[in-house]
C-alpha positions in Angstrom: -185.0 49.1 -41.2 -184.6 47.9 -37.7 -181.8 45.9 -36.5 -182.6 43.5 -33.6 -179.6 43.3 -31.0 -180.9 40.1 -30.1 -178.8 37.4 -30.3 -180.4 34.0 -32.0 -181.1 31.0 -29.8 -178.9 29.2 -31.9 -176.0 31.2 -31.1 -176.9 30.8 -27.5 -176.9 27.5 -26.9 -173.5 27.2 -28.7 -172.2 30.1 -26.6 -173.1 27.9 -23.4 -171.5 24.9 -24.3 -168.2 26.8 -24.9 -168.7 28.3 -21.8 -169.3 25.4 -20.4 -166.5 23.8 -22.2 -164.1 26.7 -21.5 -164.6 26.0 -17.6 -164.5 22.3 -17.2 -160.2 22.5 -19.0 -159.9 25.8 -16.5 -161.1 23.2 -13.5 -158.6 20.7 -14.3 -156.0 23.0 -14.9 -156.3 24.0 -11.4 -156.8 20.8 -9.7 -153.7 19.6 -11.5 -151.7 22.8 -10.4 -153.1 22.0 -6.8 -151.7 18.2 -7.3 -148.3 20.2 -8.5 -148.0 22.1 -5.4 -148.7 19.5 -3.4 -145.9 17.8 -5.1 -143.8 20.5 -4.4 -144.5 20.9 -1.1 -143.3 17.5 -0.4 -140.1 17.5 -2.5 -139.2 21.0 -0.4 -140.0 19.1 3.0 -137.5 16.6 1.6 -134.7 19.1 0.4 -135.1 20.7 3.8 -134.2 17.4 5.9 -131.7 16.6 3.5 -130.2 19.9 4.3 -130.9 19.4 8.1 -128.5 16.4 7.8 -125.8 17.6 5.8 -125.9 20.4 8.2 -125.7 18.4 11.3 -122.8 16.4 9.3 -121.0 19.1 8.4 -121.0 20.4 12.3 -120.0 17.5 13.9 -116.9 17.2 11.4 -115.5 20.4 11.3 -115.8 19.9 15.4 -113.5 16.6 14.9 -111.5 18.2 12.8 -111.3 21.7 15.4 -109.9 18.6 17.7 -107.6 17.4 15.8 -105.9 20.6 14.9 -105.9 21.4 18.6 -104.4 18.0 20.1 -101.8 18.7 16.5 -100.7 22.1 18.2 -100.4 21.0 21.6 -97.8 17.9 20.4 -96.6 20.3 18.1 -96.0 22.8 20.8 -94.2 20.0 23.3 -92.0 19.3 20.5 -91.4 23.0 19.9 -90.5 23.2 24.2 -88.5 20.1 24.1 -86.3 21.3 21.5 -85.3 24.6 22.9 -84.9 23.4 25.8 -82.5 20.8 24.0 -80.9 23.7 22.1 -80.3 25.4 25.2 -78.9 22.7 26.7 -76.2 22.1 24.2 -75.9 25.6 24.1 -74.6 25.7 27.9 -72.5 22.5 26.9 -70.7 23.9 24.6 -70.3 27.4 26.0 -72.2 29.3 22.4 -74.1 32.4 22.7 -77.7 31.9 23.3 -79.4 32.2 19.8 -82.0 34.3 21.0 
């Protein structure tokens, strides 16, 4: 008996509509994941210039801070120089020992 490796017509047109069927879902899958990257794309473009800002934020108040400290140190300094200078003073006056 002979076997016949052909396949039934049946059984192709059924195949073809799966195939069929099975890249129509694979389509849409990708167009949807094209939509999701876009997506994506647009949040990151957002998280980026938020970061920009917060950033540029950040740099100009750690600058004002930097000048704060510095003007803090400077009257901190002229307070330091006035009071030795007051100590030494009384120092002389009363005829002590420089501490120094």
């Amino acid at each position: 008996m002979a076997t016949s490796t052909a396949i039934p017509y049946n059984s192709l047109i059924l195949l073809q509509g799966i195939s069929t069927l099975g890249e129509d879902p694979l389509q849409a899958d990708v167009k949807g994941l094209k939509t999701d990257v876009k997506s994506l794309d647009a949040k990151v473009d957002a998280v980026e210039l938020k970061v920009e800002a917060i950033h540029a934020y950040q740099k100009q108040a750690q600058a004002e801070i930097m000048d704060k400290l510095f003007e803090s140190n400077e009257i901190t300094g002229h307070a330091q120089n006035a009071l030795e200078k007051r100590i030494a003073r009384i120092e002389k006056h009363l005829g002590l020992p420089p501490l120094k």
